[in-house]
C-alpha positions in Angstrom: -47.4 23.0 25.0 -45.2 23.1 28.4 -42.3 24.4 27.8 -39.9 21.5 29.7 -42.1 18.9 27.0 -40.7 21.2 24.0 -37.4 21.0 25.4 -37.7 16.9 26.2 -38.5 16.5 22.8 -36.2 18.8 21.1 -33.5 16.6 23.1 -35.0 13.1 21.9 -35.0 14.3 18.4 -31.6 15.3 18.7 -30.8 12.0 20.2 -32.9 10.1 17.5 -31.2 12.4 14.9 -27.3 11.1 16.2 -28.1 7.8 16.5 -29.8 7.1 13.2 -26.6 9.0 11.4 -24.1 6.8 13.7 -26.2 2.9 12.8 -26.1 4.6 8.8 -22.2 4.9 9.4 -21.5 1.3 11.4 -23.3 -0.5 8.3 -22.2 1.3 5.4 -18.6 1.9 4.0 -18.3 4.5 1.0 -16.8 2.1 -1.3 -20.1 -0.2 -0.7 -22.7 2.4 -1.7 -20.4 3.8 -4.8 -20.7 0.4 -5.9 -24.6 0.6 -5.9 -24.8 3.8 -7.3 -23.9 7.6 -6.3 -26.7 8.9 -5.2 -26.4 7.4 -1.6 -23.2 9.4 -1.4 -24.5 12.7 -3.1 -27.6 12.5 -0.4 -25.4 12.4 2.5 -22.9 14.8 1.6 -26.4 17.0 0.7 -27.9 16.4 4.0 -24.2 17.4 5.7 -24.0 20.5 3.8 -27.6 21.3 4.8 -27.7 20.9 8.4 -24.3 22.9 8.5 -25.7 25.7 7.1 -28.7 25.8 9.8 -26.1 25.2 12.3 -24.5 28.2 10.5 -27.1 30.5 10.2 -28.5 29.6 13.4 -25.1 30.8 15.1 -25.2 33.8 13.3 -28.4 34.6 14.6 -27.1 33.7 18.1 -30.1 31.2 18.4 -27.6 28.7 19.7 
């Protein structure tokens, strides 16, 4: 694939990415999915921890 596609879609997903986690935070507050049940909360703090550590690494390896 073209490299200037690779890089157009690497920057949609990254858009995609940001504006799916910023509609999940307008709708939701904390206390409202603790009420549900904890998973909710245990995913997202999961999913944080996780893409800090490829952010991380990825700095480490001075791929970013």
């Amino acid at each position: 694939m073209p490299k200037r596609l690779l890089s157009s879609a690497g920057d949609v997903s990254r858009f995609s990415l940001v504006l799916a986690i910023s509609a999940i935070g307008m709708h939701a507050s904390l206390k409202d999915l603790t009420v549900l049940d904890m998973k909710p909360v245990v995913l997202m703090v999961a999913e944080t921890v996780f893409l800090a550590g490829i952010i991380a690494l990825m700095m480490k390896l001075s791929v970013i």
